[in-house]
C-alpha positions as CSV (number, residue, x, y, z in Angstrom):
1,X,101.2,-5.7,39.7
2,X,104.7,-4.9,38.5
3,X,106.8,-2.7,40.1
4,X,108.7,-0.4,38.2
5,X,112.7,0.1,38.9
6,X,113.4,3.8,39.3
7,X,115.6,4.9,36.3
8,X,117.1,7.8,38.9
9,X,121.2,7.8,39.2
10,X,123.1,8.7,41.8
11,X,126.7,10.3,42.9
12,X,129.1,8.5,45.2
13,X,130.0,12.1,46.2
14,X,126.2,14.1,47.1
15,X,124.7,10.7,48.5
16,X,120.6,10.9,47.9
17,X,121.4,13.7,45.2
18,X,119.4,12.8,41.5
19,X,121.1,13.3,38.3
20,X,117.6,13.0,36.6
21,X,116.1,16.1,35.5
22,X,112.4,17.0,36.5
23,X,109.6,16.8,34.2
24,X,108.0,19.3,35.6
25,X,110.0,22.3,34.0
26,X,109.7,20.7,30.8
27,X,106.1,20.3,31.0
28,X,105.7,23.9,31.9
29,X,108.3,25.1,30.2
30,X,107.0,23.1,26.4
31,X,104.0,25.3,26.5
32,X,105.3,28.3,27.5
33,X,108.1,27.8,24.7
34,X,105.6,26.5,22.1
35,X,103.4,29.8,22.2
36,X,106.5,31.9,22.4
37,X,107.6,30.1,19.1
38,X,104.5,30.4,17.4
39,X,104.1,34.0,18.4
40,X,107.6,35.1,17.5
41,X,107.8,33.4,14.3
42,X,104.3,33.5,12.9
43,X,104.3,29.7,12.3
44,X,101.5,28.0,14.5
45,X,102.3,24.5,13.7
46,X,106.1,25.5,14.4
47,X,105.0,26.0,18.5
48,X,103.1,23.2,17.8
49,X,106.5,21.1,17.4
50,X,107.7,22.6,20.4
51,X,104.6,21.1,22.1
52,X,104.5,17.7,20.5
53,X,108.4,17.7,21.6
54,X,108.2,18.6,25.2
55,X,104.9,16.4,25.7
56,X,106.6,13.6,24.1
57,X,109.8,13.5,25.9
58,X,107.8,13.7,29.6
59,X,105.6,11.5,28.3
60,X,108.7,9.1,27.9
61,X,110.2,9.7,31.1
62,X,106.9,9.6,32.9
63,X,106.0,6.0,31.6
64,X,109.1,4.7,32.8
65,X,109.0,6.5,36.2
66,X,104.9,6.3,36.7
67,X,103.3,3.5,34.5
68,X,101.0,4.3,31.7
69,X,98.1,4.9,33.8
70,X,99.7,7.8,35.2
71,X,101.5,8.7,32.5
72,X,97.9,9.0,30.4
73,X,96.5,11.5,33.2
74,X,99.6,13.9,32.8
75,X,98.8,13.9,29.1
76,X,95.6,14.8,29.6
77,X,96.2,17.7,32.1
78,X,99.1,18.8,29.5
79,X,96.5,18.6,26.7
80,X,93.5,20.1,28.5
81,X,95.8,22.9,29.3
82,X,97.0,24.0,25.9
83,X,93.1,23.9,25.5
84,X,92.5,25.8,28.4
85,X,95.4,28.6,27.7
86,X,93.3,30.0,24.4
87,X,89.8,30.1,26.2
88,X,91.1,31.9,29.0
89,X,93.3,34.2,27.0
90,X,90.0,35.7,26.1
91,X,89.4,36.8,29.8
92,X,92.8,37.6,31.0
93,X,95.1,37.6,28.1
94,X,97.6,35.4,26.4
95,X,100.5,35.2,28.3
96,X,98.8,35.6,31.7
97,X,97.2,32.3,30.7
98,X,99.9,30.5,29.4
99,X,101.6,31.4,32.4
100,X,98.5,29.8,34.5
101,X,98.2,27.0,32.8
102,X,102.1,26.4,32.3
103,X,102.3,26.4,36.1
104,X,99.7,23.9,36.5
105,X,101.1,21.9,34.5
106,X,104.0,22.2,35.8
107,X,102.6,21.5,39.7
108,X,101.0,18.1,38.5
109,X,104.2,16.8,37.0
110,X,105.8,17.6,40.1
111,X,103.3,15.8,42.3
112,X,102.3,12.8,40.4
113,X,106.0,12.2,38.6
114,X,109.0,14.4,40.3
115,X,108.3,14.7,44.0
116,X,109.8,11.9,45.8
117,X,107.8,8.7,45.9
118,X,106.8,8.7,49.2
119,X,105.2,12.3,48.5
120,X,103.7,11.7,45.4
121,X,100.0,12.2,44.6
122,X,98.1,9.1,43.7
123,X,101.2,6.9,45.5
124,X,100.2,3.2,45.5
125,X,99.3,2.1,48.8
């Protein structure tokens, strides 16, 4: 198996300190953004750019920091979510579930891509 090098940078001055933004407020943040877009303007395929955007550049950064298998999974918790958001909007209302969903999103970028790789969910052993 190949091991993939980290594409994290650091300072000289704040040793151990990343210069690589998260995923995980992207993640969250695309969905959130994409149904604020399409609600503000009207435009459904317009929030569906913002989607398609933010899924697209995690989905770049979590190849290179994850591997495709990984990478896959987060696209499918990122997809099943948008999916999820509009059945449970019925129940407790739009953005109470974009918010859920968002943060769930949000958690499993964090734990399978941004939390340091010793604390990572689904770590190789």
């Amino acid at each position: 198996m190949r091991t993939r090098r980290s594409t994290r940078r650091t300072t000289d001055s704040l040793p151990g300190m990343s210069l690589r933004l998260p995923t995980w407020p992207v993640a969250a943040g695309s969905l959130a953004a994409g149904f604020a877009v399409a609600q503000a303007t009207g435009v459904r395929p317009l929030g569906g750019l913002v989607l398609v955007a933010g899924a697209g550049w995690c989905a770049r950064r979590w190849n290179a920091e994850v591997g495709r298998p990984k990478t896959v999974g987060l696209l499918t918790v990122y997809a099943v979510a948008f999916v999820a958001s509009h059945l449970l909007a019925h129940a407790i209302g739009a953005w109470p579930s974009v918010a859920s969903v968002a943060a769930i999103t949000g958690a499993a970028a964090y734990a399978v891509a941004d939390a340091p790789a010793g604390r990572r969910l689904l770590a190789p052993s």
